[in-house]
C-alpha positions as CSV (number, residue, x, y, z in Angstrom):
1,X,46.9,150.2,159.8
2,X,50.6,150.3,159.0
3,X,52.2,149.2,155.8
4,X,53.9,145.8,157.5
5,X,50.3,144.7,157.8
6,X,48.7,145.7,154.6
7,X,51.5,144.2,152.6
8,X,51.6,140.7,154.7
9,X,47.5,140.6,154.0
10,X,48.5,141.4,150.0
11,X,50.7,138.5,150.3
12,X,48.8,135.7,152.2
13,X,46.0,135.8,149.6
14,X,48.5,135.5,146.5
15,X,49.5,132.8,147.8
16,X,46.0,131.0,148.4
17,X,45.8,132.2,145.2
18,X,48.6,130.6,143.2
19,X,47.6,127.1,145.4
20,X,44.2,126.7,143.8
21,X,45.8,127.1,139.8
22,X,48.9,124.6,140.6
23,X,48.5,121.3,138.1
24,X,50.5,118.3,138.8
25,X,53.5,117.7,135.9
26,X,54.0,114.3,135.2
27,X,57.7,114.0,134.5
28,X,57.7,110.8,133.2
29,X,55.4,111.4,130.3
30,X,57.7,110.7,127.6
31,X,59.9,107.7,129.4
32,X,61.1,105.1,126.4
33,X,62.2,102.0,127.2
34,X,63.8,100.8,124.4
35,X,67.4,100.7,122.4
36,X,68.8,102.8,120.4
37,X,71.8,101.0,118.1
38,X,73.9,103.5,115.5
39,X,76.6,102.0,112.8
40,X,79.1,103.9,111.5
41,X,82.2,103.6,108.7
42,X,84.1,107.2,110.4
43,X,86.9,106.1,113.2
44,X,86.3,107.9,117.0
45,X,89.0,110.6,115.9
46,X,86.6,111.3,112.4
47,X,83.6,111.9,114.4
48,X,85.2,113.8,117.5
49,X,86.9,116.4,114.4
50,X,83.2,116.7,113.1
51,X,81.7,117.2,116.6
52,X,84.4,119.6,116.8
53,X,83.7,121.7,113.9
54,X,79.9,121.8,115.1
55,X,81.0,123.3,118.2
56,X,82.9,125.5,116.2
57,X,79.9,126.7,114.2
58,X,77.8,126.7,116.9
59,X,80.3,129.6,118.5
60,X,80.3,131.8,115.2
């Protein structure tokens, strides 16, 4: 026996294997259908500085 057979053997039952423990993932799970509505006082130019400064904390 020559090690091109063995390790195709090794191989063909890890994969029968690994067949027989795959679940299903349901990817829609958490969908919401809804809407989502946010009020604010601060200007676009106010919140893109704040989103800014996030960013800039974030890289800190």
């Amino acid at each position: 026996m020559g090690f091109g057979s063995y390790d195709e053997s090794e191989q063909q039952q890890q994969t029968a294997d690994d067949e027989e423990d795959v679940e299903a993932v349901n990817v829609h799970e958490n969908d919401h259908d809804g809407q989502l509505s946010f009020e604010s006082n601060a200007s676009t130019d106010e919140l893109v500085s704040q989103l800014g400064a996030m960013k800039d904390d974030d890289e800190e």
